[in-house]
C-alpha positions as CSV (number, residue, x, y, z in Angstrom):
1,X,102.7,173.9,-115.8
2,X,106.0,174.9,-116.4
3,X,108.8,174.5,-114.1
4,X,110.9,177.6,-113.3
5,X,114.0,175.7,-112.7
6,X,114.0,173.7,-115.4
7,X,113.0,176.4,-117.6
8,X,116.2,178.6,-116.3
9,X,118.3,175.3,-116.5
10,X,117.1,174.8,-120.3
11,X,115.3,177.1,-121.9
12,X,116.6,180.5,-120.7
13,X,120.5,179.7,-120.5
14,X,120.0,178.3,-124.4
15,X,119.0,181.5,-125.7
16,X,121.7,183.0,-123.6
17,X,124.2,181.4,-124.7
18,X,123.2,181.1,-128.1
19,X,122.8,184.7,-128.1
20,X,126.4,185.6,-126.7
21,X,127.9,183.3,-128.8
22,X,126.4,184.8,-132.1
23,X,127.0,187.9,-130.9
24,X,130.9,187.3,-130.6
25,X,131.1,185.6,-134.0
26,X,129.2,189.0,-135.4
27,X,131.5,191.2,-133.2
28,X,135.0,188.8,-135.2
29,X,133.7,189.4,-138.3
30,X,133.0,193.0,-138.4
31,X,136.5,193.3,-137.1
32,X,138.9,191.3,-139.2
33,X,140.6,192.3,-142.0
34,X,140.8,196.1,-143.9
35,X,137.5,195.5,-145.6
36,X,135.1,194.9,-142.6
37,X,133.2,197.3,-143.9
38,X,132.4,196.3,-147.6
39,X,131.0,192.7,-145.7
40,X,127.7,194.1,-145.5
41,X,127.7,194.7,-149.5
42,X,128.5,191.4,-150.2
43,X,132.3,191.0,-149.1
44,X,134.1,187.8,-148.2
45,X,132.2,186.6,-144.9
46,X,129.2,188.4,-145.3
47,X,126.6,185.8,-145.1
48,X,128.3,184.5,-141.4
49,X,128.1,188.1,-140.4
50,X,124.2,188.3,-141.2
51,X,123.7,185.1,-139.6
52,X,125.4,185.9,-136.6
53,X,123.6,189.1,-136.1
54,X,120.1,187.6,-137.2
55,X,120.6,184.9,-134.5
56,X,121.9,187.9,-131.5
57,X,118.8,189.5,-132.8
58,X,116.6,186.7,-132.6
59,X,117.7,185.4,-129.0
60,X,118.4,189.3,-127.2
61,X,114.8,189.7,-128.4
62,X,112.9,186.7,-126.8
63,X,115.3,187.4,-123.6
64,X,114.0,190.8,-124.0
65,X,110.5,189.9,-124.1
66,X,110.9,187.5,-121.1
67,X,112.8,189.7,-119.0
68,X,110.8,193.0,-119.6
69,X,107.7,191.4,-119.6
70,X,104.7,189.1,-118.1
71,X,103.4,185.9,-119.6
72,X,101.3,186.7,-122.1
73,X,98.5,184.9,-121.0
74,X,95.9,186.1,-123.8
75,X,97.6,185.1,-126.9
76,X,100.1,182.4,-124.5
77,X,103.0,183.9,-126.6
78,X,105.9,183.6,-124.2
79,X,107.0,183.2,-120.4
80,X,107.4,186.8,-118.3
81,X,108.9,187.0,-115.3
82,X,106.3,186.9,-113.5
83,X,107.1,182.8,-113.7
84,X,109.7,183.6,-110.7
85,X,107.2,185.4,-109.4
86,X,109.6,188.3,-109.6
87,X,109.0,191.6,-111.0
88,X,109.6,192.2,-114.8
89,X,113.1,194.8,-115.6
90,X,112.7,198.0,-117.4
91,X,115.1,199.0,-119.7
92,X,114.5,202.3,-121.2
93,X,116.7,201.0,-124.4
94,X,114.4,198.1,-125.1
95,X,111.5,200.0,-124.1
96,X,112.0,202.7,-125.1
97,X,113.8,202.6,-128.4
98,X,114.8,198.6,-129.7
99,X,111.6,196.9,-129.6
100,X,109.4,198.2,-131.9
101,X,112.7,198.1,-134.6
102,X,113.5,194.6,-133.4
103,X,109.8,193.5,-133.8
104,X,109.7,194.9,-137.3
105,X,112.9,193.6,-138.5
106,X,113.1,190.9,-137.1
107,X,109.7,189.3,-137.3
108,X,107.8,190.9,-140.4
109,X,108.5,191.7,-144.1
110,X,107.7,195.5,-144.4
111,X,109.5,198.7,-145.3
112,X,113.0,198.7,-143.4
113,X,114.1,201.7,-144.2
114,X,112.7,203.6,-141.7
115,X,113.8,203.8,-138.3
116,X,116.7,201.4,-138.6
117,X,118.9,204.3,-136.7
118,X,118.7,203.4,-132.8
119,X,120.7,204.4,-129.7
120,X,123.8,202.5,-128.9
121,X,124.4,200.6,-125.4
122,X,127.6,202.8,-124.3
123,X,126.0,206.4,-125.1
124,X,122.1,206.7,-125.8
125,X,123.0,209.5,-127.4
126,X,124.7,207.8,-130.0
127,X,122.5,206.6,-132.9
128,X,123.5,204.2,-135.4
129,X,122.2,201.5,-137.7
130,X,120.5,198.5,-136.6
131,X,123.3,195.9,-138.4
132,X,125.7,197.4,-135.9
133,X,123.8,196.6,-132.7
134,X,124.3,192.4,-131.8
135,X,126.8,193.5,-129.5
136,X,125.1,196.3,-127.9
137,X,122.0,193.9,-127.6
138,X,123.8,191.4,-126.0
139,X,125.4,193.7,-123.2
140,X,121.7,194.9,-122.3
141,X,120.5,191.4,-122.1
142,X,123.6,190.6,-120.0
143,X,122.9,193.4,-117.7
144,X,119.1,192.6,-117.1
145,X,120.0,189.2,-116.7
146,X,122.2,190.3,-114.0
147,X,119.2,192.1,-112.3
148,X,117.4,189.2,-112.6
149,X,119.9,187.5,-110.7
150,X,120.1,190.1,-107.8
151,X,115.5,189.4,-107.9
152,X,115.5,186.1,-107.9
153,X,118.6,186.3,-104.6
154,X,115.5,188.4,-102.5
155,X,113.3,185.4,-103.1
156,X,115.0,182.1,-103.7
157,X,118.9,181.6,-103.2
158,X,119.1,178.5,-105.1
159,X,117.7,179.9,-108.6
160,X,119.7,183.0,-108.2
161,X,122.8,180.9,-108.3
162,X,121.8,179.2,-111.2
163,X,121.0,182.2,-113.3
164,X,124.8,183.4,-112.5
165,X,125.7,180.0,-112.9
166,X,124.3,179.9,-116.4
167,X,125.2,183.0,-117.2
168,X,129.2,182.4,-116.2
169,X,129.1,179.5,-118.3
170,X,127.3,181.2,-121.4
171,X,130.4,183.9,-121.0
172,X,132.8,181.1,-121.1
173,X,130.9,179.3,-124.3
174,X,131.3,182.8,-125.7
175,X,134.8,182.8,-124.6
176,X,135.7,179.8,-127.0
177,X,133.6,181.2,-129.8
178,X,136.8,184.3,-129.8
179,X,139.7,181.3,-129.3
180,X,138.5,178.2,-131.4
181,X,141.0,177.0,-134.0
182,X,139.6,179.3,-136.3
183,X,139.2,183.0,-135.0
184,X,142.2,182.3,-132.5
185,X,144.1,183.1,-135.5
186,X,142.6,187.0,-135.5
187,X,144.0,188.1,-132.0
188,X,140.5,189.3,-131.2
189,X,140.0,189.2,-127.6
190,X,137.2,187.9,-126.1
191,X,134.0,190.2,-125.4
192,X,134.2,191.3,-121.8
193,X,130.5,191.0,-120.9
């Protein structure tokens, strides 16, 4: 049986962090230089950019599925939230709009031309193309994580603290991504999660 502290401890804060951190490396390199555009045609640095926004992807989506969901107990899948014994977090972005476009891009070869256009985190109004979405990904997880938090402080005190503990030191890892030796050098700020 799995433990739910160790999972948090291990498990959880890896994808986390992994997850923020890619996300900020994709966030640097769609902003430097006058041609962050042309990187998704090929441009200097786009191979880092796609592998920084395959790994957000990859990561916001099994946090997705764990913090949205229930252990899938039928096809044993993944861990829900129902491991805390804590009820799972809607998010009408997920829900409503990123998951079936996450599940198809992500995990199958099929026709991606359709439906890559999905709402944005600061204004679900806003539509725009899949590529453009680690960070918006990443700030959902962030804020479901923080509701998992606030669940897990109405049952048991000590995991809650370690879910913001791992989450405070994901931001920091994520921190460091923004002023390592080499994207110091850009100016970027880090992401204010």
């Amino acid at each position: 049986m799995t433990d739910p502290r160790d999972f948090l401890d291990e498990h959880l804060y890896n994808d986390l962090r992994f997850m923020l951190c890619a996300a900020t490396d994709w966030y640097i390199q769609h902003t430097i230089g006058p041609e962050s555009e042309k990187r998704f045609d090929g441009g200097e640095g786009y191979y880092m950019q796609v592998y920084a926004m395959t790994t957000t992807f990859t990561h916001a989506r099994a946090l997705f599925e764990f913090l949205t969901g229930y252990t899938d107990k039928e096809n044993d899948r993944h861990l829900g939230m129902d491991l805390f014994e804590v009820e799972r977090i809607y998010s009408r972005l997920y829900t409503e709009g990123w998951r079936e476009p996450l599940n198809r891009y992500l995990m199958h070869l099929n026709d991606r031309y359709a439906g890559q256009l999905l709402s944005t985190y600061d204004d679900p109004e806003a539509v725009v193309h899949l590529k453009y979405l680690p960070v918006d990904f990443a700030r959902e997880v962030v804020a479901l994580w923080r509701e998992f938090i606030h669940r897990l402080d109405e049952r048991d005190r000590s995991l809650a603290a370690l879910a913001q503990a791992k989450l405070d030191e994901a931001i920091r890892e994520s921190e460091r991504v923004a002023t390592n030796w080499f994207n110091k050098k850009y100016g970027i700020a880090p992401i204010n999660w």
